[in-house]
gemmi code that builds the backbone of each chain (N, CA, C; Angstrom):
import gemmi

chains = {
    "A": [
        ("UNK", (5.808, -12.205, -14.413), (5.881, -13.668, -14.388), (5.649, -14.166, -12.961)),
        ("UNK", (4.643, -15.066, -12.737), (4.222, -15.603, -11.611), (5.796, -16.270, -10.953)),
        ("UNK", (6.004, -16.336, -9.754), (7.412, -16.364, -9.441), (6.768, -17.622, -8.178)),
        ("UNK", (5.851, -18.273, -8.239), (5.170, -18.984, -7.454), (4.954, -20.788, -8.658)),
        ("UNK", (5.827, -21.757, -8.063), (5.775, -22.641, -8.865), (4.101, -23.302, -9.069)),
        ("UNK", (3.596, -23.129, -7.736), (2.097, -23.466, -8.027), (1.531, -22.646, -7.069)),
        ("UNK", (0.104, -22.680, -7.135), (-0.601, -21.986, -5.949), (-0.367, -22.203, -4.518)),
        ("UNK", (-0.377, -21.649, -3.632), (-0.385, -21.650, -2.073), (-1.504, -21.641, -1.481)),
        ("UNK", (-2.127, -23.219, -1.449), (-3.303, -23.142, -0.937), (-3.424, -24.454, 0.925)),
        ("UNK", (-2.539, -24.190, 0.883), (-1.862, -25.238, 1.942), (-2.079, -23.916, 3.366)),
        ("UNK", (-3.160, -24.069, 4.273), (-3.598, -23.256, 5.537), (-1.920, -23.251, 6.209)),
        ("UNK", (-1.912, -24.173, 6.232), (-0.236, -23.993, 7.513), (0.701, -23.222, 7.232)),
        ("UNK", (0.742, -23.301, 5.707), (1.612, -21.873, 4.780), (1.030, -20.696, 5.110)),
        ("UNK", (-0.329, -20.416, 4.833), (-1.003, -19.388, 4.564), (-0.354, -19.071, 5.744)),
        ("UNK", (-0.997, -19.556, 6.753), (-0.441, -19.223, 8.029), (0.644, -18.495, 8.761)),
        ("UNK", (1.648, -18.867, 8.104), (3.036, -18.378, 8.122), (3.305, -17.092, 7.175)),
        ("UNK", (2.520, -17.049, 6.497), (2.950, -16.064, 5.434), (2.197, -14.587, 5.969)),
        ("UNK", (1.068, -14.674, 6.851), (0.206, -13.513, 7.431), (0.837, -13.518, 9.114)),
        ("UNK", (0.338, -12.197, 9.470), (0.713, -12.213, 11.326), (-0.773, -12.677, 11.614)),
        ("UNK", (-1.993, -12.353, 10.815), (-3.390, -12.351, 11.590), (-3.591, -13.941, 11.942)),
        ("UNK", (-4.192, -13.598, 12.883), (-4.742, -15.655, 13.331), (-5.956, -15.410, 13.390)),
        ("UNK", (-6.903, -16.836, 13.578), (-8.498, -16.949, 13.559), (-8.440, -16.301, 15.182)),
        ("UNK", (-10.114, -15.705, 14.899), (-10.957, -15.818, 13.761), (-11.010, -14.790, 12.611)),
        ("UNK", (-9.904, -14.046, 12.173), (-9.654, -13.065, 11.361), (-8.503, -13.471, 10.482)),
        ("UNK", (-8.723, -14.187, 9.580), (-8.215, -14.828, 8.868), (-8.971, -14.733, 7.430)),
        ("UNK", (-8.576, -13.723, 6.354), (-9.361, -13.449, 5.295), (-8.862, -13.942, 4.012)),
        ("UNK", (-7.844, -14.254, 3.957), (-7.156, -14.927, 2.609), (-7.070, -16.600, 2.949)),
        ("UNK", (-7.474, -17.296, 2.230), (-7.102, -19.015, 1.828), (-5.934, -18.970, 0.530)),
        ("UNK", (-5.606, -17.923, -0.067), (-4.696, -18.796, -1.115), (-4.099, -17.530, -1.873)),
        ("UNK", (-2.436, -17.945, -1.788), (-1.689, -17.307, -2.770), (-1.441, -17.933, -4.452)),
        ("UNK", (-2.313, -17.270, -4.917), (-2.466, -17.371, -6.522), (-1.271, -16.872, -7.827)),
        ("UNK", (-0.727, -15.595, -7.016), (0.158, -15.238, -7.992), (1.241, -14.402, -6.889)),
        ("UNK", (2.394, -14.313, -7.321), (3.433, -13.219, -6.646), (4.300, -12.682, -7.801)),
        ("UNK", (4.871, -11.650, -7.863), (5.801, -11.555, -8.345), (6.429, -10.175, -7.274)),
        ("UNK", (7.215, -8.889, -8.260), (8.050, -8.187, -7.495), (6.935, -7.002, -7.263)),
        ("UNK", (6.122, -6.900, -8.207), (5.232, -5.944, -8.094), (3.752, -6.116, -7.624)),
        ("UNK", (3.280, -7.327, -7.468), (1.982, -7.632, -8.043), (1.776, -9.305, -7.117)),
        ("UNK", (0.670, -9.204, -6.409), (-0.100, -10.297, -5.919), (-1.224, -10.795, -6.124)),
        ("UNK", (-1.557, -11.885, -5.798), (-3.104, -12.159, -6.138), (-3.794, -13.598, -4.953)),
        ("UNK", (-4.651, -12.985, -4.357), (-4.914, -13.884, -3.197), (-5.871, -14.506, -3.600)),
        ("UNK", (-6.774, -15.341, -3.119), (-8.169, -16.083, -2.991), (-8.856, -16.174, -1.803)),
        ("UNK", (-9.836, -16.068, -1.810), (-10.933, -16.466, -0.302), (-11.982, -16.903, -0.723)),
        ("UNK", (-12.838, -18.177, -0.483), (-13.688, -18.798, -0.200), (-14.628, -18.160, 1.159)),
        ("UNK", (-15.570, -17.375, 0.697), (-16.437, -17.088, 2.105), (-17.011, -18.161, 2.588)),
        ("UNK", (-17.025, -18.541, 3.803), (-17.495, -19.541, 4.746), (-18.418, -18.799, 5.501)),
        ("UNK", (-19.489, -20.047, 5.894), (-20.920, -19.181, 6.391), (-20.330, -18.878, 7.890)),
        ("UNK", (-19.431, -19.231, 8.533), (-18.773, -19.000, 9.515), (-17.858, -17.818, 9.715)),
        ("UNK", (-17.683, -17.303, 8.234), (-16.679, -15.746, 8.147), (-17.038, -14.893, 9.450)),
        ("UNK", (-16.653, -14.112, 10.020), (-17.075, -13.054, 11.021), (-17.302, -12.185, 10.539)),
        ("UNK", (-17.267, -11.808, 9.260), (-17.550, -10.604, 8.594), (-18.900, -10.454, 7.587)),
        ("UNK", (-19.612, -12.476, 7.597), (-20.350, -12.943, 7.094), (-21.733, -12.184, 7.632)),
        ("UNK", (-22.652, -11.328, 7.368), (-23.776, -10.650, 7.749), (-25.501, -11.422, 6.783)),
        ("UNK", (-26.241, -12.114, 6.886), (-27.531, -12.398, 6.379), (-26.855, -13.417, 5.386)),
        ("UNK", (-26.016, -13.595, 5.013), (-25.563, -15.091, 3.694), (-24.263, -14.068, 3.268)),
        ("UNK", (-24.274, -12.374, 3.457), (-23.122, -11.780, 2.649), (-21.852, -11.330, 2.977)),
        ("UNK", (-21.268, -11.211, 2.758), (-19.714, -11.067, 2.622), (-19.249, -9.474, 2.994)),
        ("UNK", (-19.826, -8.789, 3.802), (-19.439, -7.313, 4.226), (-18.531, -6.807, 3.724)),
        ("UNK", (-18.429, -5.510, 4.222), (-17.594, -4.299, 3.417), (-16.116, -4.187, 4.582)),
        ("UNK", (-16.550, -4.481, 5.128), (-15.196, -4.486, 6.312), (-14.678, -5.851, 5.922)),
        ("UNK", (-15.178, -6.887, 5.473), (-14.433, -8.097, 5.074), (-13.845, -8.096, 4.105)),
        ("UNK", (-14.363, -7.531, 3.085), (-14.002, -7.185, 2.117), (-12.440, -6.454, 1.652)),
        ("UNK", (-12.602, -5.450, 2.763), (-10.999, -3.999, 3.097), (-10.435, -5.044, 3.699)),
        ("UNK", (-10.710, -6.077, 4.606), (-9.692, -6.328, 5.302), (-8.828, -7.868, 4.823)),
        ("UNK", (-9.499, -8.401, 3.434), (-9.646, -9.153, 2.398), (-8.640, -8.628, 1.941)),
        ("UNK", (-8.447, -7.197, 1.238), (-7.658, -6.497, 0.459), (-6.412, -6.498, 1.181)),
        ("UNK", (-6.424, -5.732, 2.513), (-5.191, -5.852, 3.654), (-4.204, -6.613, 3.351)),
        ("UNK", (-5.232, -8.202, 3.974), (-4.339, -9.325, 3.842), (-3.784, -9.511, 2.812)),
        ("UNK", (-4.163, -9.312, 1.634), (-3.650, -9.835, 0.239), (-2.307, -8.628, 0.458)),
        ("UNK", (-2.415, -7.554, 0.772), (-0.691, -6.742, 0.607), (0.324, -7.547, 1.745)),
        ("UNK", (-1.050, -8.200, 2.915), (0.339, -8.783, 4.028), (0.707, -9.934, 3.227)),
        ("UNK", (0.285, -10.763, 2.789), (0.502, -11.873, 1.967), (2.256, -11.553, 1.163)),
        ("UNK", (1.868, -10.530, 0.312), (2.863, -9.993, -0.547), (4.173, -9.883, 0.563)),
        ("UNK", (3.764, -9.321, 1.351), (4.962, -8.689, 2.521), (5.359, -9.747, 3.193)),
        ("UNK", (4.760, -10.857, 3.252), (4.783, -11.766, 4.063), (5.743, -13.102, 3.298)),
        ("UNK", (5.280, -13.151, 2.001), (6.160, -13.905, 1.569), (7.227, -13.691, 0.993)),
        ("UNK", (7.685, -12.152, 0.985), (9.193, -11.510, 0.624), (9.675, -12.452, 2.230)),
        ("UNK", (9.094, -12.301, 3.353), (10.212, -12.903, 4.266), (10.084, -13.969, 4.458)),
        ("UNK", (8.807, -14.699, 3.898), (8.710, -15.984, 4.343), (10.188, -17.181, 3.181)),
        ("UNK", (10.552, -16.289, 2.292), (11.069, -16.690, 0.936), (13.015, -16.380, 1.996)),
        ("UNK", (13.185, -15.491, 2.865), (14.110, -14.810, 3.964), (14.288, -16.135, 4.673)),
        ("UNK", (12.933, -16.973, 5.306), (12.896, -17.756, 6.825), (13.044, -17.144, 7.922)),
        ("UNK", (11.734, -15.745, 7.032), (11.834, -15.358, 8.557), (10.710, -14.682, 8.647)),
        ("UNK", (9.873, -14.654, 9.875), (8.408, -14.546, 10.239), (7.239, -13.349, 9.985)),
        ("UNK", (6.553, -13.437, 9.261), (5.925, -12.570, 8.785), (5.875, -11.218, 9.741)),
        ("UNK", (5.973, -10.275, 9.259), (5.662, -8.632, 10.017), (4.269, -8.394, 10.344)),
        ("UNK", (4.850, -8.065, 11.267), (2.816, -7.209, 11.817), (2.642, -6.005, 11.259)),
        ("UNK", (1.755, -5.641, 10.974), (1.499, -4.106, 9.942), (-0.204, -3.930, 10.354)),
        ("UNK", (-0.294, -2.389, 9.662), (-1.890, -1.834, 10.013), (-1.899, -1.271, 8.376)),
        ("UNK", (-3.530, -1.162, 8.090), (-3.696, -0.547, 7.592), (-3.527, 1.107, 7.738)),
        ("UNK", (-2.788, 2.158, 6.836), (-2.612, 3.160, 7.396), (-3.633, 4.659, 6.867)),
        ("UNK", (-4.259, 3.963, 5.540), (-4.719, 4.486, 4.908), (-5.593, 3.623, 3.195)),
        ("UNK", (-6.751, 4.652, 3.461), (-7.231, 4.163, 2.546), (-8.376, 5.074, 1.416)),
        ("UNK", (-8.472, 5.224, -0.011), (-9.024, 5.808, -0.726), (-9.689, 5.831, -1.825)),
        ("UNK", (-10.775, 5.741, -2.387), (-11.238, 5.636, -3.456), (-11.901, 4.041, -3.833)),
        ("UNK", (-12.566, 4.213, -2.416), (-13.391, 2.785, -2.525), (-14.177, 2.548, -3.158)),
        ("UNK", (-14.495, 1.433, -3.539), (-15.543, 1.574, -4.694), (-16.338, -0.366, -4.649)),
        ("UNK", (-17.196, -0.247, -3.843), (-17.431, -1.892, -3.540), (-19.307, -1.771, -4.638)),
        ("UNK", (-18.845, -2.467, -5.294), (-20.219, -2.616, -6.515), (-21.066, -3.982, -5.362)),
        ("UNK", (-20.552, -4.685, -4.876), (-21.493, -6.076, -5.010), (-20.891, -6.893, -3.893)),
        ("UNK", (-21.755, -7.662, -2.823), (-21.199, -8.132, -1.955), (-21.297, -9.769, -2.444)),
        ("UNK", (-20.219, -10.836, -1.987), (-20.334, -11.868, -2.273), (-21.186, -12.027, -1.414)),
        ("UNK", (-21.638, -13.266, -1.705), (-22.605, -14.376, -1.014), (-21.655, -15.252, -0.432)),
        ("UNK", (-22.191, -16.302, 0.785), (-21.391, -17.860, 1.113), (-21.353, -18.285, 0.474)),
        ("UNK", (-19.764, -18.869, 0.015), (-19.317, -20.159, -0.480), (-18.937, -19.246, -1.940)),
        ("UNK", (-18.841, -17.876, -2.441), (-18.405, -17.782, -3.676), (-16.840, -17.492, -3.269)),
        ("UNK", (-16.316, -17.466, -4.555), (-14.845, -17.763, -4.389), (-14.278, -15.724, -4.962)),
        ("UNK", (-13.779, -15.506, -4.090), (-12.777, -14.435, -4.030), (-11.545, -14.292, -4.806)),
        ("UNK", (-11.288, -13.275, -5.589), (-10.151, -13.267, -6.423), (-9.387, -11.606, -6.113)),
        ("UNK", (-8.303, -11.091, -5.586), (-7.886, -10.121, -5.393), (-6.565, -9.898, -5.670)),
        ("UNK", (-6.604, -8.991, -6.812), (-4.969, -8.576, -7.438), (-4.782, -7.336, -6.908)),
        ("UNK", (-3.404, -7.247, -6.107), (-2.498, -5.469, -5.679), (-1.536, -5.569, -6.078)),
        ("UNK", (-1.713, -4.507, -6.850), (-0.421, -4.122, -7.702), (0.485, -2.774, -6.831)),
        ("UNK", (1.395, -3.433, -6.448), (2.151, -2.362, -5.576), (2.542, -1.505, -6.055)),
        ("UNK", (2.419, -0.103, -5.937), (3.184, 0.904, -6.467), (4.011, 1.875, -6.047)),
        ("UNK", (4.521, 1.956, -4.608), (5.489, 2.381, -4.511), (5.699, 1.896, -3.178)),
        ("UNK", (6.454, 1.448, -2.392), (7.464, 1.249, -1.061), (8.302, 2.073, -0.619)),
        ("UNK", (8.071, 2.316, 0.824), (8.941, 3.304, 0.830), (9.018, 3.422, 2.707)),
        ("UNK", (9.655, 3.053, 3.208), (9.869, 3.786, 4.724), (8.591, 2.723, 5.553)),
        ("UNK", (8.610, 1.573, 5.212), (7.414, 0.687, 5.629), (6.215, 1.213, 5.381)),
        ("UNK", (5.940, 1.584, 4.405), (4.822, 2.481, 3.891), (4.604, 1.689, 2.603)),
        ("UNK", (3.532, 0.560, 2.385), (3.557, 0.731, 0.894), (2.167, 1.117, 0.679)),
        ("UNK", (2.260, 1.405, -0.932), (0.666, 2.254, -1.296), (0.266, 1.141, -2.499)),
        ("UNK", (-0.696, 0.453, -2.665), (-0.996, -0.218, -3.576), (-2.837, 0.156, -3.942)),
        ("UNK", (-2.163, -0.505, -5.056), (-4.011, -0.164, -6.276), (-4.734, -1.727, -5.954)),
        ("UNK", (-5.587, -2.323, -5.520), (-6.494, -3.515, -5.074), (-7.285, -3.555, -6.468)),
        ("UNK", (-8.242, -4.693, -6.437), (-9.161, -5.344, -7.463), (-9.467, -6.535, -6.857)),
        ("UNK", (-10.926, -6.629, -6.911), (-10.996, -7.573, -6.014), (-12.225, -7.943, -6.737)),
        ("UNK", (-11.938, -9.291, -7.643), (-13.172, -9.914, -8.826), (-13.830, -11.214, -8.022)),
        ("UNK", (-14.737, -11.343, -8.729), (-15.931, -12.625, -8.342), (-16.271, -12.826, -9.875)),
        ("UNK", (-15.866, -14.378, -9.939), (-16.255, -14.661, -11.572), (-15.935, -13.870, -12.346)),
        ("UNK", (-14.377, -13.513, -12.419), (-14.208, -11.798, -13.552), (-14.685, -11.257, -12.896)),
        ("UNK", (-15.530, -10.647, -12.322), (-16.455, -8.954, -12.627), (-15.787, -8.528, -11.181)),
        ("UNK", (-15.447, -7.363, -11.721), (-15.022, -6.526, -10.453), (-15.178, -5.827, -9.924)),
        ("UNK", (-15.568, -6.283, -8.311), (-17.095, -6.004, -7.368), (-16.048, -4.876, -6.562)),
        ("UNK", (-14.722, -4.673, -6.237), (-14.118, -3.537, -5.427), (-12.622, -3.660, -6.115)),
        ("UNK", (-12.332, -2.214, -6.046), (-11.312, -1.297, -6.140), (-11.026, -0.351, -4.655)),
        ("UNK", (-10.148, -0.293, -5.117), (-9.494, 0.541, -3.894), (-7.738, 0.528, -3.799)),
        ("UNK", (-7.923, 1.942, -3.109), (-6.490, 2.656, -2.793), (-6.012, 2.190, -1.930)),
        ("UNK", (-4.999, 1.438, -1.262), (-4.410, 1.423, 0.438), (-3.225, 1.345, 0.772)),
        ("UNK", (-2.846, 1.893, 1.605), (-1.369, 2.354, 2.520), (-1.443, 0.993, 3.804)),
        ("UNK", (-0.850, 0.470, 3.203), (-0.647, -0.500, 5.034), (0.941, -0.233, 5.684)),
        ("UNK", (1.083, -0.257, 6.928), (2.583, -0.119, 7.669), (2.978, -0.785, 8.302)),
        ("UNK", (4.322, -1.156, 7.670), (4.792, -2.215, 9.107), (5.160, -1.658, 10.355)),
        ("UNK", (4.742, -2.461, 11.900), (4.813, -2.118, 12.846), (6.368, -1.831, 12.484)),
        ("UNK", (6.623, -0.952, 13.771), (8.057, -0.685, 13.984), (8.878, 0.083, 12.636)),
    ],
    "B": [
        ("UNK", (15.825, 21.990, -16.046), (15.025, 22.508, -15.034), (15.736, 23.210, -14.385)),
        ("UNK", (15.821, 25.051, -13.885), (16.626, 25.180, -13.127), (15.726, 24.924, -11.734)),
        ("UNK", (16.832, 25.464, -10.635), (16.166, 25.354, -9.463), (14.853, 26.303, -9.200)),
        ("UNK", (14.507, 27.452, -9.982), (13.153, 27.920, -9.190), (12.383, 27.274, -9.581)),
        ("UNK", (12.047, 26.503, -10.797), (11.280, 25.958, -11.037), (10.810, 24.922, -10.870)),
        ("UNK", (11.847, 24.048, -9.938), (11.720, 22.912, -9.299), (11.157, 23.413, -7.801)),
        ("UNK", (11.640, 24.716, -7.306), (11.179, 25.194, -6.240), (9.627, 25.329, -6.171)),
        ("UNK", (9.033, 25.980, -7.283), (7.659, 26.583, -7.691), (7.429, 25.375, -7.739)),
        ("UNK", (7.560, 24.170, -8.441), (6.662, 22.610, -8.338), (6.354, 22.096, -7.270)),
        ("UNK", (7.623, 22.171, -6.677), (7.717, 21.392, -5.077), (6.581, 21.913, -4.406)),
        ("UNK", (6.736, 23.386, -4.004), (5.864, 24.320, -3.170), (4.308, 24.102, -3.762)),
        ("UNK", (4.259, 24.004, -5.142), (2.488, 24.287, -5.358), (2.054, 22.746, -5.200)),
        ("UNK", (2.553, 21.412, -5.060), (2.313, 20.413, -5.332), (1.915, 20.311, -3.720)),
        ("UNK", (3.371, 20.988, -2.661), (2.627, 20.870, -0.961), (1.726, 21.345, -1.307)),
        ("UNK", (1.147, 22.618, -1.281), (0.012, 23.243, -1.125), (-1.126, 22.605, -1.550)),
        ("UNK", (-1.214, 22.312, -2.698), (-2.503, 21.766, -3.465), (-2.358, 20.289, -2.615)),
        ("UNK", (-1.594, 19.189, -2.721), (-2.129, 17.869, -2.350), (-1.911, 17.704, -1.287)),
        ("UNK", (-0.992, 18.555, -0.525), (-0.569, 17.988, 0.828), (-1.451, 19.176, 2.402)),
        ("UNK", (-1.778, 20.143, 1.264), (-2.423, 21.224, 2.083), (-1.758, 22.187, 3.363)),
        ("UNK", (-0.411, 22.022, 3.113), (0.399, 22.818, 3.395), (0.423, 24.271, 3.295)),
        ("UNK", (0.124, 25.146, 4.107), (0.377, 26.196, 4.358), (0.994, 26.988, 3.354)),
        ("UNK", (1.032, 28.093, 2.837), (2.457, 28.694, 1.765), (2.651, 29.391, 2.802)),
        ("UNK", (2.551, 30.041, 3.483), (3.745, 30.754, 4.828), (4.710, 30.218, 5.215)),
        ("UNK", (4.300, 28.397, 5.073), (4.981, 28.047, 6.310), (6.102, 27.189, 5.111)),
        ("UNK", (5.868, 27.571, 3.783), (7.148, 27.077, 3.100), (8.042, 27.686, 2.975)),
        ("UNK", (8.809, 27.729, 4.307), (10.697, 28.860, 4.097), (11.286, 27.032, 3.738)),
        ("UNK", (12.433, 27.788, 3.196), (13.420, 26.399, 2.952), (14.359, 26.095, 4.488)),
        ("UNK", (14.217, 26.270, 5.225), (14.573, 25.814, 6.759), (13.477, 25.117, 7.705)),
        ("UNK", (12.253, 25.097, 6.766), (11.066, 24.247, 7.744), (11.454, 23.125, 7.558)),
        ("UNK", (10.979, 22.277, 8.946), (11.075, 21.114, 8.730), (10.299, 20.324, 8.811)),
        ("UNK", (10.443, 18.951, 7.235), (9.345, 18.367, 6.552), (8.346, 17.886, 7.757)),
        ("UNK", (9.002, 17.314, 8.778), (7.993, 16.617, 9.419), (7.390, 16.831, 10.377)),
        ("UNK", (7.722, 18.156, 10.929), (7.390, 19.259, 12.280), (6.590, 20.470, 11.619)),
        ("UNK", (7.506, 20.854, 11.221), (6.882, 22.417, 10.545), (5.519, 21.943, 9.133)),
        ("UNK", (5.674, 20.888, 8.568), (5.123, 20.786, 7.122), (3.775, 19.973, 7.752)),
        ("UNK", (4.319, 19.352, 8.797), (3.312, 17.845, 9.743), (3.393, 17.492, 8.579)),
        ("UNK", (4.331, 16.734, 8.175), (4.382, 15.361, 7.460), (4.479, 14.148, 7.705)),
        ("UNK", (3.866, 13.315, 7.582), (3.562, 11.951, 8.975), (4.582, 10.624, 7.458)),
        ("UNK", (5.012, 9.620, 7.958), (5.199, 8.139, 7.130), (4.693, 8.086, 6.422)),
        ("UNK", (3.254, 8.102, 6.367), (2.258, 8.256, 5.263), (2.352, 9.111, 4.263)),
        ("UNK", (2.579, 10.284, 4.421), (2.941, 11.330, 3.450), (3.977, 11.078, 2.733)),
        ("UNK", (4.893, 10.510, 3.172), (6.279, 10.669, 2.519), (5.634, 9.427, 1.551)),
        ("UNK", (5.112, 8.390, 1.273), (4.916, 7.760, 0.080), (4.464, 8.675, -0.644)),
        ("UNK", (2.729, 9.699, -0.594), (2.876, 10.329, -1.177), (3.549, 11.511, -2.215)),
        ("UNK", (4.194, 11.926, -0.792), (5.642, 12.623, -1.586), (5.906, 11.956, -3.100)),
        ("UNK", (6.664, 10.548, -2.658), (7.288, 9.785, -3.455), (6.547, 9.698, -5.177)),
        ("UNK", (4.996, 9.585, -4.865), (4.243, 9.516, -5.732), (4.449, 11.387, -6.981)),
        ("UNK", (4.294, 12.011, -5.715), (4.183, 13.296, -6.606), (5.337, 14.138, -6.810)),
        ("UNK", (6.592, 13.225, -6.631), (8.062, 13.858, -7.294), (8.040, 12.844, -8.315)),
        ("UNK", (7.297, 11.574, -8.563), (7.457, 10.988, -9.851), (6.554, 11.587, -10.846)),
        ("UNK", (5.264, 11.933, -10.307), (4.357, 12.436, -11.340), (4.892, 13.982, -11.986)),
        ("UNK", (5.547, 14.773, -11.048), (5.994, 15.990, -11.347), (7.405, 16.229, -11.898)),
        ("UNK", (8.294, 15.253, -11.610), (9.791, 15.384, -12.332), (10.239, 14.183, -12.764)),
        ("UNK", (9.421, 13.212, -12.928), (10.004, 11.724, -13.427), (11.037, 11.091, -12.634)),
        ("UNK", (10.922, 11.432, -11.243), (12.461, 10.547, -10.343), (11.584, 9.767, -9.531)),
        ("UNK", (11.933, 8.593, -9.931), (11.321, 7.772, -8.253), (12.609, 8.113, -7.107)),
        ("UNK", (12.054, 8.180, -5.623), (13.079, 8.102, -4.591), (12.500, 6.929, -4.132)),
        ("UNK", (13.428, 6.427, -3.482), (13.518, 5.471, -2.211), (13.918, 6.086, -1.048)),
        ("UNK", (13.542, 4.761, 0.002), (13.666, 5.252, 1.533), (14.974, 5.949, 1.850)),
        ("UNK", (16.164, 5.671, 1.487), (17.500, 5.778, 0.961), (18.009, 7.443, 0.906)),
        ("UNK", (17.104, 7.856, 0.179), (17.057, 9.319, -0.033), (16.331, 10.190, 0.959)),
        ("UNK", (15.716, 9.881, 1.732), (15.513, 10.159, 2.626), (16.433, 10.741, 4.144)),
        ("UNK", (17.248, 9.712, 3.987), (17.994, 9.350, 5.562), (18.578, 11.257, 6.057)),
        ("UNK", (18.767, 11.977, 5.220), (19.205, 13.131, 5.517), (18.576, 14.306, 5.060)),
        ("UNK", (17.500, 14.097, 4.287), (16.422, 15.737, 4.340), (15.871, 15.498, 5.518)),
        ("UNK", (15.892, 16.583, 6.164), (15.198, 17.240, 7.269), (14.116, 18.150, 7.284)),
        ("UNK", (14.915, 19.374, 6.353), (14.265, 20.885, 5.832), (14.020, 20.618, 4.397)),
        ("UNK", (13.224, 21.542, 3.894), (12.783, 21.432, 3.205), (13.814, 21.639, 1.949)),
        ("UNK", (14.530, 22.446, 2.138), (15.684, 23.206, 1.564), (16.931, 21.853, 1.184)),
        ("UNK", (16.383, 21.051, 2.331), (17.210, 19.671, 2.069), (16.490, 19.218, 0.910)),
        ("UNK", (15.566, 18.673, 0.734), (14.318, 18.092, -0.251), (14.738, 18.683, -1.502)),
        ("UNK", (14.372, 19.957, -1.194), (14.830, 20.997, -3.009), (16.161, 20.569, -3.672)),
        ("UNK", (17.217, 20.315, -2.972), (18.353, 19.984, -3.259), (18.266, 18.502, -3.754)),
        ("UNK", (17.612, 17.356, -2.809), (17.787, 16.253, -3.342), (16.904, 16.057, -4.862)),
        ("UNK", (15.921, 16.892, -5.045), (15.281, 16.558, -6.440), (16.413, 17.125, -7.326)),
        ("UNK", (16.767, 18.149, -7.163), (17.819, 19.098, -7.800), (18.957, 18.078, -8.577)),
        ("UNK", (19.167, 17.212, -7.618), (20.312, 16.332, -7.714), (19.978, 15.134, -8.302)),
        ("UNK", (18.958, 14.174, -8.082), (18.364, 13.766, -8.914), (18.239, 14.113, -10.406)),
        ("UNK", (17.425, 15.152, -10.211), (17.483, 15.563, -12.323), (19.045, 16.020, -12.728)),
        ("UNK", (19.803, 16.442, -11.750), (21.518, 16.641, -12.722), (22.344, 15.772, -13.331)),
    ],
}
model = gemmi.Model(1)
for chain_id, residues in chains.items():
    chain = gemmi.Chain(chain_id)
    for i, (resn, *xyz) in enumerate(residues, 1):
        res = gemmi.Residue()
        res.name, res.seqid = resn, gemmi.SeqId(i, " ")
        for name, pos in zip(("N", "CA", "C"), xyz):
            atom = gemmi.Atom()
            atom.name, atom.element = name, gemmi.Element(name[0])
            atom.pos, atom.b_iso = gemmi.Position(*pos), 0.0
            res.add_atom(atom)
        chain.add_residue(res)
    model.add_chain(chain)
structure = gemmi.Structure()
structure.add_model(model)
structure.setup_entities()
């Protein structure tokens, strides 16, 4: 059950809810939360830094996915009042990117967390355009400290 | 389950996914020196004591395996 009364599409939130600042800033919008399970949004802008010939790169893409687990992590404390954690990606496996967006299509990315543990979490990504789902992937992100 | 057979899981599950040595599995090594088990691993861990004996652990369970011999015991205790 979405545990989010409406979407989080308000930048000054977003803001608060991630450690990253521009120009690396890959999520616009929290879509869904619950205890297990997130779901972000991004709008590619022809201004993305990750934006290459009109498309939406593969490093934008992973680091698309990232944000959507800091998101998750971010609003367990932002829900606290207290300031999002800095974390790295620590690991990652079983990538699988079918299709790069273009500018201006809209981004949809569900991680389903599956286990936490020692600032270690490991989650399963999906990351759709219009339904169809252009990347999958494995990833470990860690909180600093 | 008695204990060798939780022993024999533990040990073939390092070996095969974690690529652990079998020499270097005495039950006095330790997980994170002797085994080089990094933060990262230990989720894994976590993953493949659920896939192999049905226990999730938490960070919790952790705070006092060291050796490995510690580890054997906490699954041990878990399934009792």
């Amino acid at each position: 059950m979405n545990l989010l009364k409406e979407p989080i599409t308000d930048q000054n939130i977003i803001l608060k809810l991630i450690p990253q600042r521009a120009p690396i800033i890959m999520v616009d919008a929290l879509l869904y939360f619950d205890d297990s399970k997130v779901i972000s949004g991004l709008t590619v802008t022809s201004d993305n830094m990750f934006v290459q010939n009109g498309f939406f790169t593969e490093p934008g893409l992973i680091e698309h996915m990232a944000q959507t687990v800091a998101l998750y992590t971010g609003y367990h404390f932002y829900i606290k009042n207290t300031p999002a954690p800095e974390g790295y990606i620590g690991a990652i496996k079983g990538v699988t990117i079918e299709k790069l967006p273009k500018v201006n299509m809209q981004l949809e990315t569900e991680v389903e967390i599956l286990h936490e543990i020692m600032g270690v979490t490991l989650v399963k990504g999906t990351t759709k355009l219009n339904g169809e789902v252009i990347v999958t992937a494995q990833m470990k992100t860690v909180l600093k400290n | 389950m008695n204990k060798e057979v939780i022993i024999e899981k533990i040990n073939d599950f390092l070996i095969d996914e974690f690529e652990v040595e079998a020499e270097d599995l005495s039950p006095e090594a330790n997980l994170k020196e002797a085994l080089e088990l990094d933060s990262l691993d230990f989720v894994d861990l976590v993953v493949a004591v659920e896939a192999n004996f049905g226990v999730k652990l938490v960070g919790e369970d952790f705070i006092n395996i060291l050796t490995l011999q510690d580890f054997y015991d906490l699954i041990e205790n878990k399934l009792s």
